[in-house]
C-alpha positions as CSV (number, residue, x, y, z in Angstrom):
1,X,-6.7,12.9,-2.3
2,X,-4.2,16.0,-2.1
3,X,-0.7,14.6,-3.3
4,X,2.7,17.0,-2.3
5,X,3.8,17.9,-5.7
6,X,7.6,17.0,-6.3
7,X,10.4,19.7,-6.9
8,X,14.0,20.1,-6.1
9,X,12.9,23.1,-4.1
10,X,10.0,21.2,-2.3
11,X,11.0,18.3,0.1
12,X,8.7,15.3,1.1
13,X,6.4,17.2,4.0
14,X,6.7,14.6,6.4
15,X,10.5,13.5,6.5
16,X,11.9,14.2,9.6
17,X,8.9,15.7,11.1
18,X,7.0,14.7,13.7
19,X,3.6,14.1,12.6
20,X,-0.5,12.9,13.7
21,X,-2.0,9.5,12.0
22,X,-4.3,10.6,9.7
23,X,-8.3,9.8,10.7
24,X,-9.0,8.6,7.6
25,X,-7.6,7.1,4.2
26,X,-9.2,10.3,2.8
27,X,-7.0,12.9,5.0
28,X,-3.8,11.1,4.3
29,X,-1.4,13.0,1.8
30,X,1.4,10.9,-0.2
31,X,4.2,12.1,-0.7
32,X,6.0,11.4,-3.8
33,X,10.0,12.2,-5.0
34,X,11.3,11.7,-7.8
35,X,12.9,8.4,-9.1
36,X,16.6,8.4,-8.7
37,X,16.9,5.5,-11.0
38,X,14.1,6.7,-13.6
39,X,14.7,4.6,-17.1
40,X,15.8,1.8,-14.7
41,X,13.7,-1.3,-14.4
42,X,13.4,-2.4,-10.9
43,X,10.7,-3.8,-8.3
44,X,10.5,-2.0,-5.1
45,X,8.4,-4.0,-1.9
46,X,6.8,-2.4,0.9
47,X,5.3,-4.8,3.6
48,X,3.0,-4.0,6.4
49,X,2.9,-7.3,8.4
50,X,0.4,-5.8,11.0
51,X,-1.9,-3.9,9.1
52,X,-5.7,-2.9,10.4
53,X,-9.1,-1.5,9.3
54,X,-12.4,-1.9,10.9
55,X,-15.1,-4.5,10.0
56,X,-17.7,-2.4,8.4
57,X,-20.7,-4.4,9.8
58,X,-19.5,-5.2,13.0
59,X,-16.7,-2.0,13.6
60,X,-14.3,-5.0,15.1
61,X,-10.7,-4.8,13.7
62,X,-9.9,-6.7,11.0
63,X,-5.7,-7.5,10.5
64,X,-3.7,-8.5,7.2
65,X,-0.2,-8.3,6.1
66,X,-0.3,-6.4,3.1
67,X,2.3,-6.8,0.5
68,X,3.0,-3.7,-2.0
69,X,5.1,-4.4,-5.2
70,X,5.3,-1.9,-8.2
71,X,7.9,-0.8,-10.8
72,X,8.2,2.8,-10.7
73,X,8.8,4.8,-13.6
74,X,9.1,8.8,-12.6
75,X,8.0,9.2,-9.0
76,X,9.0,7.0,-6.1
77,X,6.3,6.7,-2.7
78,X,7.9,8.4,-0.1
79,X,7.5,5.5,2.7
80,X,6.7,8.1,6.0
81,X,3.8,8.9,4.0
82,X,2.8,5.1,2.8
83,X,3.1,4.5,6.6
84,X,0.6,7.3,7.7
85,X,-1.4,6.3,4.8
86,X,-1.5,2.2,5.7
87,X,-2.0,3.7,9.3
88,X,-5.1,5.9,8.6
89,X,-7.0,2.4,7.6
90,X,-7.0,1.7,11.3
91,X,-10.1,4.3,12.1
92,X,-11.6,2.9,8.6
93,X,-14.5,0.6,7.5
94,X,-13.8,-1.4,5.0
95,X,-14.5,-5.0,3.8
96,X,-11.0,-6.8,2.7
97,X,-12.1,-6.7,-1.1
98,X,-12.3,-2.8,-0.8
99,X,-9.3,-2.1,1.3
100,X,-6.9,-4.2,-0.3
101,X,-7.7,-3.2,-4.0
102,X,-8.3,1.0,-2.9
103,X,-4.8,0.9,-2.0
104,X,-3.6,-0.3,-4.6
105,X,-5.5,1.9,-7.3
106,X,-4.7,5.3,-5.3
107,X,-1.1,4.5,-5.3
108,X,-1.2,3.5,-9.5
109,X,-3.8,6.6,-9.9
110,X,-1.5,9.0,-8.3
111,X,1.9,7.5,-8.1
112,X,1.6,6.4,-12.2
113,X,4.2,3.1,-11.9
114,X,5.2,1.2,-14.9
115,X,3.6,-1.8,-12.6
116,X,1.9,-2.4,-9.4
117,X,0.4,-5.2,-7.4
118,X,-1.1,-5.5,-4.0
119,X,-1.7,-9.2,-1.7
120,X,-3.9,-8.0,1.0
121,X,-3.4,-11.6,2.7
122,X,-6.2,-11.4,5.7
123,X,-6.4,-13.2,9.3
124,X,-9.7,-15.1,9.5
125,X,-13.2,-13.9,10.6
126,X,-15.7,-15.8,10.7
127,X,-13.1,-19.1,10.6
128,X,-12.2,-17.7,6.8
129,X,-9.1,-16.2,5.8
130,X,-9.3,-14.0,3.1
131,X,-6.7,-13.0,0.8
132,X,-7.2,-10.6,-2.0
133,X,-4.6,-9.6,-4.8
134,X,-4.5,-7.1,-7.5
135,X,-2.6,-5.5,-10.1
136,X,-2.5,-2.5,-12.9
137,X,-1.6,-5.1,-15.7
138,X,0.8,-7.8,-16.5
139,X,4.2,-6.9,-15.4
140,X,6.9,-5.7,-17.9
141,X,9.0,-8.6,-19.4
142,X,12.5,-8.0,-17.6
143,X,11.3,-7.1,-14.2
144,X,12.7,-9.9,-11.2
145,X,9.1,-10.9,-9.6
146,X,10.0,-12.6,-6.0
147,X,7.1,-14.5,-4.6
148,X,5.5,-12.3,-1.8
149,X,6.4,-14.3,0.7
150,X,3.3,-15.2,2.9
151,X,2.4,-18.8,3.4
152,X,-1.0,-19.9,3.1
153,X,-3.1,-19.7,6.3
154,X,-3.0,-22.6,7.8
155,X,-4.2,-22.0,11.3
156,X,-2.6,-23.7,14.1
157,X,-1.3,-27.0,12.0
């Protein structure tokens, strides 16, 4: 889990650069810069509506739109590499539980937000939607929280 350290000197590695999909969650590198409103409190959203991974028992794809929230405090996700990284899932078996949640905890581990949550809201297998959520802790007092904006599965009704 290599991370591109951040310095005036050092630009994000994959801005403006054409660059492969990583094979694997594991290969992916994040790229973090610094946070141009640090001591600010604000809520930034990344959404992947068409998010993949692989079905580790029967290596079918599994889809989700994935909905990434967080507070940051000195470092910003640099969203070329959150792209590559979300991508990288597509060649990975996981079940839902373990996607969804290993997202989010990399990005907190490495990324060190005031506040992060994840909704990893899943297309049905089996006839069952699953939707899993999680989050570093209870969010600061101030911060606007919008609700994610997915609608419950409701199939074709």
């Amino acid at each position: 889990m290599e991370t591109t350290p951040d310095s005036s000197a050092n630009a994000p590695a994959f801005l403006g650069k054409q660059t492969d999909l990583p094979q694997s969650p594991e290969e992916a590198v994040l790229d973090y810069v610094s946070n141009p409103r640090a001591g600010s409190l604000y809520l930034v959203r990344f959404v992947s509506p068409e998010f993949t991974s692989l079905c580790p028992v029967t290596n079918q794809p599994d889809f989700a739109h994935i909905v990434i929230d967080y507070a940051p405090q000195e470092t910003i996700v640099e969203s070329k590499s959150l792209k590559l990284f979300l991508g990288s899932f597509r060649n990975h078996n996981g079940f839902h539980e373990d996607v969804t949640v290993g997202i989010g905890q990399r990005l907190a581990e490495e990324m060190k937000p005031k506040w992060l949550r994840i909704g990893g809201y899943w297309y049905p297998r089996g006839g069952i939607p699953i939707d899993v959520f999680w989050q570093t802790g209870a969010p600061p007092a101030d911060l606007w929280l919008p609700d994610q904006g997915v609608a419950p599965y409701r199939g074709r009704g």
